[in-house]
N, C-alpha and C positions, 0 to 999 in steps of 0.2 A: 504493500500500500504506500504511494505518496503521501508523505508528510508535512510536505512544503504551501499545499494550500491551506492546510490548519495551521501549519503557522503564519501564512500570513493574513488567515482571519485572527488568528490571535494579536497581530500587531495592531491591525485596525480596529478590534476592540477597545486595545489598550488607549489608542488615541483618542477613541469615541470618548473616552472617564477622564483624561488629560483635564478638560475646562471643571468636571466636578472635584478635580484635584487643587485649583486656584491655579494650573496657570496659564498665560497671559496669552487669549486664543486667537491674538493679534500675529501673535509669533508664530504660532507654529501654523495658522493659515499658509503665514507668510514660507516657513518654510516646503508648507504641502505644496503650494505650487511651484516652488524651484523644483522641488524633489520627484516632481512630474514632468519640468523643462527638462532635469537631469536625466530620467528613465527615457525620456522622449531619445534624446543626445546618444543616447547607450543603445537602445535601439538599432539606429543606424550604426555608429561605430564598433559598440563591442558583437551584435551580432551578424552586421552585413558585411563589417571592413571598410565604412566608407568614411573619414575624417573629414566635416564639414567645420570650418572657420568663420561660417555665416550665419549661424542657429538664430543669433539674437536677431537677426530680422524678420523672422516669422513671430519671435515674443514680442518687437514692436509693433509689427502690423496687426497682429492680434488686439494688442493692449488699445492701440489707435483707432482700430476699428469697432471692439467694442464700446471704450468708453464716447465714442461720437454716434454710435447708436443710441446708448444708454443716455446720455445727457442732450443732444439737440434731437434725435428723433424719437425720443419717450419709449425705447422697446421696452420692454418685460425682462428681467434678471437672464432666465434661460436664451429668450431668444437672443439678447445681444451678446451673448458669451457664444452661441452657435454663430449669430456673422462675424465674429472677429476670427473665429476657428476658419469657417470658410473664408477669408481672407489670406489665413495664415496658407490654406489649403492651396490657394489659388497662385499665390507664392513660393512657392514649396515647387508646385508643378512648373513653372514658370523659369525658375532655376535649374528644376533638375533637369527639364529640355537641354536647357543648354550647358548641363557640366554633365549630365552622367556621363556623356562620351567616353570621357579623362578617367582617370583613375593617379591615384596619390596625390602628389605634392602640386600635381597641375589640377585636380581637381579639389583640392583644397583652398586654394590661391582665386581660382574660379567663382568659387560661394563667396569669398573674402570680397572679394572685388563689386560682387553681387548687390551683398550685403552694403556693402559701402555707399553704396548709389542710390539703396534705397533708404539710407542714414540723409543723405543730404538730401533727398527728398522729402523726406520730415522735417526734419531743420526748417525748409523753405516755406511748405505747404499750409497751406491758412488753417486749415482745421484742427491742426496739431498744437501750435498754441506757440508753433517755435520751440526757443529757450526755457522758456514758460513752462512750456508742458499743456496736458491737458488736463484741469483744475477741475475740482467741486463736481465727479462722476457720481450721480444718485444711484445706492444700491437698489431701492425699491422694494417692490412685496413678493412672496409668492403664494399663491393659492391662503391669501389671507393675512400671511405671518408676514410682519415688519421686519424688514434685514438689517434695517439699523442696529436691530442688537445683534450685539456681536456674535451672543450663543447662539443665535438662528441661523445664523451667518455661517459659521464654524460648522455644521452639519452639514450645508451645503456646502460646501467646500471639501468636506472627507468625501459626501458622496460622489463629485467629480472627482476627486481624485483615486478613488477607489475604483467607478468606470475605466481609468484613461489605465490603471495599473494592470487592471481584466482584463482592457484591450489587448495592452502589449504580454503579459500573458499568454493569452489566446493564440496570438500573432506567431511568438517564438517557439511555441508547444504545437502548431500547427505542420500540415505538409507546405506551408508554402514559409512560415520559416526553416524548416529543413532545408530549403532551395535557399535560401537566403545565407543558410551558413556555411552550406557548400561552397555556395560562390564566394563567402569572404575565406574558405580555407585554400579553395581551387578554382578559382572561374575558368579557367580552359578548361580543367574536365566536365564541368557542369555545364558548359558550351557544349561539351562533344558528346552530353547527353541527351542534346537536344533541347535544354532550358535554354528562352530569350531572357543570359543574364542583363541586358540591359531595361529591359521591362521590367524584370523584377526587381534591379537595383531603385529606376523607377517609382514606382509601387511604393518600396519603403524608404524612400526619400519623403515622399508626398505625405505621407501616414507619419513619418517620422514630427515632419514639418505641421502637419494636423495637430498632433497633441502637443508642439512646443506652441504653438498658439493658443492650443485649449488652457495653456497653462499661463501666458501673457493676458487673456482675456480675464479668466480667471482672480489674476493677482490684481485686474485694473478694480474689479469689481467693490474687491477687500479693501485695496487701499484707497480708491476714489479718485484715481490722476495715472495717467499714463506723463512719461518723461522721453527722453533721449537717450535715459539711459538705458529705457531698455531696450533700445535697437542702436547702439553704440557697441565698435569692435570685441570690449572691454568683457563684457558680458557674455561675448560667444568663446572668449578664453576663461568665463569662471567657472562656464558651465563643463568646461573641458577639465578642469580642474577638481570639480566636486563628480565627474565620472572617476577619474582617474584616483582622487585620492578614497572614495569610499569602494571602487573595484569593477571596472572595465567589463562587462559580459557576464555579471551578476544580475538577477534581479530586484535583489533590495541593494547593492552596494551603490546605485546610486541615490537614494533616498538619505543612506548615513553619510554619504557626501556632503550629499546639499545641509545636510543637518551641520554638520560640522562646520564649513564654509559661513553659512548661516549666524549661528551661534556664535562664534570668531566676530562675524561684523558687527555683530550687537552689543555681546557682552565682551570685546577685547579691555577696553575702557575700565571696566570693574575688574579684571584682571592682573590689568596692569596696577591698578590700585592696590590692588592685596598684595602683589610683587613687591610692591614698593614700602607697605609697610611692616611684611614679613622678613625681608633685605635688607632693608634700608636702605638700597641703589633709588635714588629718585628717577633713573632714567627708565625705569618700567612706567612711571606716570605719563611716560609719551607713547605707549603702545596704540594709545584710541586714536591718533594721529598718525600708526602705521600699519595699518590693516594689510597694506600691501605688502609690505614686505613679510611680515608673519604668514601670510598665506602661501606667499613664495616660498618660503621657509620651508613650513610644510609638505610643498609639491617636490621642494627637492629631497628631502629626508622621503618622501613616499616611493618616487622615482628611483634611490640608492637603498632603501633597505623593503619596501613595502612593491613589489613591482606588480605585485595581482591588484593591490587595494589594501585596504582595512576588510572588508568582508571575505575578498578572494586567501587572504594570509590563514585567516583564522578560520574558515573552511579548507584547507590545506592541512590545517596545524590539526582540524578536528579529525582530520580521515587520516593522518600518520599516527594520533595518538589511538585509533579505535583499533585500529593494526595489531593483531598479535606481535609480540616480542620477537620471536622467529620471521615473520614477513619485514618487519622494519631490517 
C-alpha cells in the first residue's frame, strides 16, 4: 500500500488547525502560494528536465490579471483567480511556442528574455499601476462568507492549494508523466519511441505555467496588490532557489523550500536580534537588511553539502538507515 497520500493528507490536516493554533494565517497563506509557485517550478524542472529562468512572468500576469479583474471589473473571488490562471495559461503557451524548440542553456536564456519583455510591459502598461503596483485589490465574498476575515480567507487558500498539489500529483503518477520523465532522463529514446517529445515538453510547460499563475492570482487575492515584483527576474531565481534548497523532483520538497525561503524573509530581523543578544556581535542586528545574502548562503551550503535538497537528503538518509546492516 502507498503511504504517501496519507501522508500528505496528514500535512494538510495539520495546516487546516495551524490558525486554531494562533498562528499568523497571513503567513502561511503567504507561504501556500509560493509553495505552489514552487511545486509548479519542480514540475517542469525536477520532472521534465526543463530549466525555465522566466517563471515569475506567469506569477505577474497572473497577479495582474486577477487583481484588474477583481478591483475594476467587480468579478467574484473564484472567477478572477480563474482569468488570471488563464492568462498565466495563455502565457505559458505563448512562450513555450517559441523556446520548447531549445533545450538547456539556450532555452533557459529564451524564457529569460521572455520574461523580461513582458516585465517592461508592466512597468509601462496603465493598468498595472507602474511603480505603484496594483493597490486596494477587494477580496470579496463567496457563497455568502466575507473574505475579509482572514480565517475564511485561509481555507480558501489551503483549498486551492491542495487542488493545484492533486493536480501535479495526478500529472506525475500519470502515463503521460511517465512520458514526461522519460524524456527528461532520455529524449532520443523516447523520440524513437515514437512520443512527440516536443508536445509533450509543451503540455507541461503550459500546465507548468497554469498553476504558477494559479498561485500569483492567488497570493494577489491574500494580499490585495499585485507589484513588479512579482514578475521581476529576481523572483524567477527565488523560486529556483526554494526548489533546489527544499529538493528538486520531490513532491513536498518544494513546499519546505518555499517554507524556508519564506520564513528567512520575514522573521530574518528577529533572528538577527536574538544573535545579537545571545553574542553580543551587534553585527547580527543587520541581518533584516540582508536577506540576500543569507539566502545565498544557504543555496551555496545546499548546493556543497545538500545536493538532493532538504527532503531529497533525509529521504536518502531514511532508506540507508531502514537497510539491514548486511545491505549497507
Amino acid at each position: 500500500m502507498n503511504k504517501k497520500p496519507l501522508g500528505y493528507a496528514a500535512l494538510f490536516v495539520a495546516v487546516a488547525l495551524l490558525p486554531l493554533l494562533g498562528v499568523y494565517p497571513i503567513f502561511v497563506m503567504k507561504v501556500m502560494c509560493y509553495a505552489l509557485f514552487a511545486c509548479a517550478f519542480n514540475l517542469l524542472i525536477g520532472f521534465t528536465g526543463l530549466l525555465s529562468f522566466g517563471h515569475a512572468a506567469f506569477l505577474g500576469a497572473a497577479a495582474y490579471g486577477a487583481g484588474h479583474a477583481l478591483k475594476v471589473w467587480g468579478f467574484p473571488p473564484l472567477l478572477g483567480i480563474a482569468f488570471g490562471t488563464l492568462m498565466a495559461a495563455l502565457a505559458g503557451l505563448a512562450f513555450g511556442l517559441l523556446a520548447i524548440r531549445r533545450s538547456g542553456i539556450y532555452f533557459a536564456m529564451i524564457t529569460l528574455a521572455l520574461a523580461q519583455m513582458l516585465f517592461f510591459y508592466f512597468l509601462q502598461a496603465p493598468f498595472t499601476g507602474g511603480e505603484d503596483g496594483l493597490q486596494s485589490v477587494p477580496r470579496g465574498s463567496l457563497l455568502g462568507i466575507d473574505l475579509e476575515n482572514d480565517t475564511a480567507l485561509y481555507y480558501l487558500v489551503l483549498a486551492i492549494f491542495v487542488f493545484g498539489f492533486w493536480l501535479i500529483y495526478r500529472t506525475v503518477h500519470s502515463p503521460f508523466g511517465q512520458v514526461l520523465t522519460s524524456i527528461r532522463e532520455n529524449e532520443a529514446r523516447a523520440t524513437s519511441l515514437g512520443y512527440d517529445a516536443a508536445r509533450f515538453k509543451l503540455l507541461a510547460f503550459v500546465l507548468s505555467a497554469a498553476l504558477a499563475g494559479l498561485a500569483g492570482a492567488t497570493k494577489t487575492l491574500v494580499l490585495g496588490f499585485a507589484t513588479l515584483t512579482d514578475a521581476i527576474w529576481t523572483t524567477s531565481g527565488l523560486v529556483i532557489l526554494m526548489t533546489l534548497v527544499g529538493g528538486m523532483g520531490t513532491m513536498v520538497g518544494p513546499i519546505v523550500g518555499a517554507l524556508v525561503i519564506i520564513a528567512l524573509e520575514n522573521k530574518i530581523g528577529d533572528l538577527g536580534q536574538w544573535l545579537a543578544g545571545v553574542t553580543g556581535i551587534q553585527w547580527f542586528t543587520g541581518l533584516g537588511e540582508s536577506v540576500s545574502l543569507v539566502t545565498g548562503l544557504i543555496f551555496i551550503v545546499c548546493v556543497l553539502a545538500f545536493r538532493r535538497g532538504l527532503v531529497g537528503e533525509a529521504g536518502a538518509l531514511w532508506e540507508r538507515l531502514r537497510k539491514p546492516a548486511n545491505a549497507r
